[in-house]
C-alpha positions in Angstrom: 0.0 0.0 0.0 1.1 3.4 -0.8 2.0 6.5 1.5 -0.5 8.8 2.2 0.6 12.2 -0.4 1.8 15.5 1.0 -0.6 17.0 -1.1 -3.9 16.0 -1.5 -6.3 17.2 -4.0 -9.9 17.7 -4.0 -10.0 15.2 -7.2 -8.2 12.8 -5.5 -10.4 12.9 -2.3 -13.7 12.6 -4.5 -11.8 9.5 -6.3 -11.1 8.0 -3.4 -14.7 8.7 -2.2 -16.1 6.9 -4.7 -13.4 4.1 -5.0 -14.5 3.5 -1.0 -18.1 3.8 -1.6 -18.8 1.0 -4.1 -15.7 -0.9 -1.9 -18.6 -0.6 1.3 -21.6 -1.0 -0.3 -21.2 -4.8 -0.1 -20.6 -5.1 3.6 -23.5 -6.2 5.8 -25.7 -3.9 7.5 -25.7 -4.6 11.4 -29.0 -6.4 12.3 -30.3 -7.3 9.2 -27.6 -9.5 8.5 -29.6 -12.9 8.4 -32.1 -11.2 5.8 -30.1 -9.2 3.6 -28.9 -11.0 0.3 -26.4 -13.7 0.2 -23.8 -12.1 -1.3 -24.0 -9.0 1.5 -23.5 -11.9 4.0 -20.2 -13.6 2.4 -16.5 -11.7 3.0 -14.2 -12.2 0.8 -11.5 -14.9 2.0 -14.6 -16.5 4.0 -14.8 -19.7 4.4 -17.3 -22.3 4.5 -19.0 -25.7 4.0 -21.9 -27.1 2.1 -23.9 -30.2 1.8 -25.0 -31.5 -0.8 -29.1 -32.3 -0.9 -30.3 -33.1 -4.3 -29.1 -34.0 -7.7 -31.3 -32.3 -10.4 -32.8 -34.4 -13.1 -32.4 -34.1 -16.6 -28.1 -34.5 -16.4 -27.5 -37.0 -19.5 -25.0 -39.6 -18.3 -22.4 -37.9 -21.5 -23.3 -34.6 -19.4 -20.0 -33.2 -17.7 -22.1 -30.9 -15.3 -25.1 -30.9 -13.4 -27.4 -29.1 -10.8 -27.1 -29.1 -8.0 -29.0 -27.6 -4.8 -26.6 -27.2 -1.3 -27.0 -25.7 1.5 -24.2 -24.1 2.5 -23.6 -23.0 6.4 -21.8 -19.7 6.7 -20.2 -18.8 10.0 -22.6 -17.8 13.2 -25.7 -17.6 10.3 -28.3 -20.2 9.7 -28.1 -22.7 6.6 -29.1 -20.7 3.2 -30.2 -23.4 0.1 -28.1 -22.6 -2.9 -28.3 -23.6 -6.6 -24.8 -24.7 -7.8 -23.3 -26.5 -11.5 -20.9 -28.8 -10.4 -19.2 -32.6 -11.9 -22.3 -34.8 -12.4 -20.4 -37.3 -10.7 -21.0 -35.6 -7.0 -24.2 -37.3 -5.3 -26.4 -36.3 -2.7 -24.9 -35.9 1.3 -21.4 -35.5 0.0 -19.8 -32.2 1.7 -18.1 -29.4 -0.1 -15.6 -26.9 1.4 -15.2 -23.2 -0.2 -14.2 -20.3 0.1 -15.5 -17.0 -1.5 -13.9 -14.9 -4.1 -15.9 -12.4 -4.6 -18.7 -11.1 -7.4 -18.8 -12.3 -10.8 -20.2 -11.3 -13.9 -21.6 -13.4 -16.3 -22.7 -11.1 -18.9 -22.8 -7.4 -19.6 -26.2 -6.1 -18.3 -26.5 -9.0 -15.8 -26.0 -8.9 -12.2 -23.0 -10.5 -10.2 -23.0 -13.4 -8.3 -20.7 -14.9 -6.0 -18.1 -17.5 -6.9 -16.2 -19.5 -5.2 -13.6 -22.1 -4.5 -14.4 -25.6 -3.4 -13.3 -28.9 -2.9 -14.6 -32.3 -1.8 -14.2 -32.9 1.9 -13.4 -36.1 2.3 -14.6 -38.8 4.4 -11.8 -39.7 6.2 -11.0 -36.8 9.6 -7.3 -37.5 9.1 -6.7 -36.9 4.9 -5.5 -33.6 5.2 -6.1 -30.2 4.0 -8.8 -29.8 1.1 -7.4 -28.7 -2.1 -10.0 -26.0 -3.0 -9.0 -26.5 -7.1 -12.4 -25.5 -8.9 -14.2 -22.3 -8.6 -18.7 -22.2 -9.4 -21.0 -19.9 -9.0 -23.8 -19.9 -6.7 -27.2 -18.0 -7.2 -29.3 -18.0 -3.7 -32.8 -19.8 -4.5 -34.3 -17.8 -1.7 -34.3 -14.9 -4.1 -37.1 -13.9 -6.6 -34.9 -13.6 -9.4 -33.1 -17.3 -8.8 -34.7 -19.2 -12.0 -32.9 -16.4 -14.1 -30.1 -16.4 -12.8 -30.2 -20.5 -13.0 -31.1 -19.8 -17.1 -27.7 -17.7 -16.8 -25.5 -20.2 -15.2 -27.0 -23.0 -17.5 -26.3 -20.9 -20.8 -22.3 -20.0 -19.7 -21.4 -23.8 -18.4 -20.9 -25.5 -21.9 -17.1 -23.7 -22.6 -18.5 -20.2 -21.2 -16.1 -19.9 -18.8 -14.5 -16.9 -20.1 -17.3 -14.3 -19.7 -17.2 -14.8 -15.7 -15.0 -11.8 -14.9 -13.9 -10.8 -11.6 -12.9 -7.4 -10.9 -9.2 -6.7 -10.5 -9.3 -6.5 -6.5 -11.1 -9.9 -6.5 -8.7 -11.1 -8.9 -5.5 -9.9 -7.0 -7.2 -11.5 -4.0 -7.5 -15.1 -5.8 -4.0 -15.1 -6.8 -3.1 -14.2 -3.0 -5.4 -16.6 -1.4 -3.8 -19.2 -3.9 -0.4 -18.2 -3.2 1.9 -20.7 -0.9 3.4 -17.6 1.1 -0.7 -16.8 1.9 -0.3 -20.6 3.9 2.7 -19.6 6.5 1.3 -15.8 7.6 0.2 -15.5 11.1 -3.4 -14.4 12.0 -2.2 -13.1 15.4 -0.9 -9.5 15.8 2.6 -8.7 17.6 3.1 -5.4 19.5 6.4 -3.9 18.1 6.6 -2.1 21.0 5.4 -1.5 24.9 2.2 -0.7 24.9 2.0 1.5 28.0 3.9 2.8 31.0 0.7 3.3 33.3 0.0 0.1 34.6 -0.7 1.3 37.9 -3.8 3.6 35.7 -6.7 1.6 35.0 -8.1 4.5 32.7 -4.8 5.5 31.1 -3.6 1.6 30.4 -7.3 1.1 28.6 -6.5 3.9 26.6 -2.8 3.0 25.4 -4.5 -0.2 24.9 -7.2 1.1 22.3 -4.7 2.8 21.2 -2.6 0.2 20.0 -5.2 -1.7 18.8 -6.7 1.3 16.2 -3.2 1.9 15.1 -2.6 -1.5 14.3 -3.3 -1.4 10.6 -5.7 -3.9 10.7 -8.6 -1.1 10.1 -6.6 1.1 7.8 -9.0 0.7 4.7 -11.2 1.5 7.4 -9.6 4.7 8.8 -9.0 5.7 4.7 -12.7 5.9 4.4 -12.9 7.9 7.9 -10.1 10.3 6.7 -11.5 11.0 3.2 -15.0 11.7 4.3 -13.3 14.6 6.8 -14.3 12.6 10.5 -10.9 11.1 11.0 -7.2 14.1 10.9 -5.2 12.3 7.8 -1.9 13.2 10.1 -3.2 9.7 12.3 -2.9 7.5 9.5 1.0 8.4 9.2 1.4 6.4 12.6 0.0 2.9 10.4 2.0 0.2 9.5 1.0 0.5 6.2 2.8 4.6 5.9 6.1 2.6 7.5 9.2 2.0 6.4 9.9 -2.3 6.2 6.0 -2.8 6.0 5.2 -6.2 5.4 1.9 -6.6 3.4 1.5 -10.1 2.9 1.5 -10.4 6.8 -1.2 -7.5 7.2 -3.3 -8.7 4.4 -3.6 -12.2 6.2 -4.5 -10.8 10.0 -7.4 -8.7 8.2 -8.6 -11.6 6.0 -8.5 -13.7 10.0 -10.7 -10.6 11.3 -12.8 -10.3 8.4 -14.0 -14.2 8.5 -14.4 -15.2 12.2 -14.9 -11.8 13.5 -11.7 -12.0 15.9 -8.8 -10.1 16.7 -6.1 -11.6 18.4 -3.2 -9.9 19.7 -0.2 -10.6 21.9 2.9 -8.2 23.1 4.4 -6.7 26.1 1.8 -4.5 27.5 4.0 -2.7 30.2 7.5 -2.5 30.8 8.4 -6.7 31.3 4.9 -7.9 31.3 3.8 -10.1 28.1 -0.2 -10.6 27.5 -2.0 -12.2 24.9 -5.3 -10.8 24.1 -8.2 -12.0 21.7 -11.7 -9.9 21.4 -14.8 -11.7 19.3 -18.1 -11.1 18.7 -19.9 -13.3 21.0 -21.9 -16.1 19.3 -25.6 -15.7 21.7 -28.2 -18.1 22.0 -31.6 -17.0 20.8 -33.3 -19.1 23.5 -31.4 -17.2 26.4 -33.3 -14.1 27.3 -36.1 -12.7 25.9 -34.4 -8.8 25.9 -32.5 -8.3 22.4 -28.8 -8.9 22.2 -27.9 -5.2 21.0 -23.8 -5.4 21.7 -21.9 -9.0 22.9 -18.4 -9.0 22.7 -16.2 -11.6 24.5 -12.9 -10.9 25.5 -10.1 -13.7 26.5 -6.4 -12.5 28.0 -3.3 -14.5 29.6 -1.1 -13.3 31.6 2.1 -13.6 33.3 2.3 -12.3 36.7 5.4 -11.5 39.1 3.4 -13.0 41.9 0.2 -15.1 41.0 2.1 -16.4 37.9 0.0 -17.4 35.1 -3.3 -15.9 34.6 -6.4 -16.1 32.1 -9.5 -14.4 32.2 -12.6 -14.1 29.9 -14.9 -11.2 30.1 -18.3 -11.5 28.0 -20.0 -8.7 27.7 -23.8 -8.4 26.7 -25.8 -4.9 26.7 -23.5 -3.7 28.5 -23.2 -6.2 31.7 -20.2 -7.7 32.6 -19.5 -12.1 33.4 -15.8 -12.4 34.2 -14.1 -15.9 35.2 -10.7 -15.7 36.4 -8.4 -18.9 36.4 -4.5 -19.0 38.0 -2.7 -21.5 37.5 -1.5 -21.6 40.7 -3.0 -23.6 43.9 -1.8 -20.4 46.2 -2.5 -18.0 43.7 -5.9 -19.3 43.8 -6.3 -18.6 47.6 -5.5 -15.5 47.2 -7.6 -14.5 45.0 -10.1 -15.6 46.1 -9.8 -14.2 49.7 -9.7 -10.6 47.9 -13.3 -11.9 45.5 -15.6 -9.5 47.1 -13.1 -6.0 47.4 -12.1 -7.3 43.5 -16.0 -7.1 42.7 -16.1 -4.0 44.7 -13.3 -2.3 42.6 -14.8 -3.2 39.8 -18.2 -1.5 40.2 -16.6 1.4 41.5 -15.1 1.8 38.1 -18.4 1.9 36.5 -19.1 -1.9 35.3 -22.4 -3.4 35.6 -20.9 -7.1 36.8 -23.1 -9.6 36.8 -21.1 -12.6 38.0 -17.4 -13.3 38.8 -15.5 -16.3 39.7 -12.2 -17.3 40.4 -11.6 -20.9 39.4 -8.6 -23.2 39.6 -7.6 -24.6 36.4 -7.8 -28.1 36.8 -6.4 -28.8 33.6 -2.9 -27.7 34.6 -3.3 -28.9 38.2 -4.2 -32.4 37.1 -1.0 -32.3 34.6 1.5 -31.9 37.6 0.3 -34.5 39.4 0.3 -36.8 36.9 4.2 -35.6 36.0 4.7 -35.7 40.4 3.6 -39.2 39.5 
């Protein structure tokens, strides 16, 4: 990615406008999610699988392709029923994996659909990767305009396959996703330096934390957009990884294709001066059947650290509406003890700062505990 220029021009800033507009226009809208179109619903890079439920009739046995319908389960969605033209070979229950490109066109005038890469899962838990080595198109039957699209896909499969087009970012993003050097990047995101000097300051330490985090250059497309509509100073976007000398895109691209699909951000560094923490933060998967009140916000947030004193610690906050469950496990048998003597001026403290807690516990991790017996013998 390039610099951000010295001098910016008003036609560059409507380009750019525009360039970011049709780029967003394609990403779901918060709470309609499950009933806006399939394609609004799929990221690029996604991944997902789908079973295969019925074999149209009317393939010849000469007949290199048929029809099929799958239903396909994107992540943290419900199953959506798909029309697909795939080998005639394939029969019913067999289980596809794929990943999404992006929009196609099939002919000038006609709307884009998604494509994507799949494979055939095999049967056996142990055989491996998938090799994701064919690409189809798939038209969503839950849509009024599916049997045209279906004519479409029928009239392009004999030799057609030159008029599906991808656009050039969708392209550039197959040959990456395809790529061998895509296969050894790390979703996870390393501080390249401390992340804050207050530990001592609740308030100031969340800060440098958030900090960190928004400069991280995993939202910079994101902060682009901010900066060219006028709500975000340009100046900030000088302190990205992606304005830096020795920036390394193919490591960047990956952690943002991680966040994109499973809706996670994982991070890990020294947060203060000799203290190390891994940190993830997800949206929370909620179950419909819990509550009758509307999830509006439901994060969950899961960190490890290790401490001078208590030695290893891990603690996962979920967060729903606005109220706070926290569980907090040391590793330690005396660590344990401890904290749990201090439970109810911890739960204090916390209120006091303005969280609505709802539960908190302080567990034992028997896991670890059970593992040094056995090695005590």
């Amino acid at each position: 990615m390039l610099p951000i220029p010295q001098v910016i021009t008003q036609r560059f800033i409507t380009n750019e406008a525009e360039n970011l507009r049709a780029v967003s226009s394609i990403l779901p809208v918060e709470g309609t999610q499950s009933e806006a179109p399939l394609w609004e619903r799929m990221r690029p890079g996604m991944q997902f699988t789908g079973l295969i439920v019925q074999k149209e009739a009317g393939a010849g046995k000469a007949a290199e392709l048929a029809q099929f319908k799958v239903q396909i389960q994107l992540p943290n969605q419900p199953p959506a029923l798909v029309q697909m033209q795939l080998p005639a070979h394939l029969v019913q229950q067999q289980t596809l994996q794929m990943q999404f490109l992006g929009l196609a066109q099939q002919n000038a005038g006609k709307e884009a659909l998604p494509q994507v890469k799949w494979g055939l899962q095999p049967n056996h838990p142990h055989s491996g990767p998938v090799n994701l080595g064919q690409t189809a198109l798939l038209t969503d039957m839950s849509q009024a305009d599916h049997g045209e699209h279906l004519q479409d896909m029928a009239k392009n499969a004999a030799g057609q396959a030159s008029l599906v087009e991808l656009s050039s970012p969708a392209k550039y993003l197959q040959r990456w996703l395809n790529s061998s050097a895509f296969d050894h990047q790390t979703s996870a995101l390393q501080a390249q330096t401390v992340v804050s000097h207050s530990p001592q300051k609740p308030q100031v330490l969340a800060q440098d934390l958030k900090h960190a985090m928004d400069h991280s250059g995993l939202f910079y497309e994101s902060h682009l957009k901010e900066a060219t509509l006028g709500s975000r100073p340009w100046h900030q976007l000088l302190q990205e990884p992606q304005n830096k000398p020795h920036f390394a895109p193919p490591e960047m691209v990956a952690q943002q294709l991680q966040v994109l699909e499973q809706q996670r951000v994982i991070w890990h560094g020294e947060v203060w001066p000799g203290q190390t923490m891994k940190w993830q933060v997800n949206e929370q998967e909620s179950s419909p059947q819990s509550s009758d009140e509307p999830v509006l916000n439901s994060l969950q947030s899961d960190l490890t650290l290790h401490l001078p004193n208590l030695g290893e610690v891990t603690v996962n906050i979920a967060m729903v509406n606005g109220r706070f469950n926290i569980r907090v496990q040391p590793s330690d048998s005396q660590a344990l003890g401890t904290m749990q003597a201090s439970r109810s001026q911890l739960a204090m403290n916390l209120q006091s700062a303005g969280l609505k807690l709802e539960a908190l516990q302080i567990l034992g991790d028997e896991t670890k505990a059970q593992r040094r017996r056995y090695a005590a013998g």
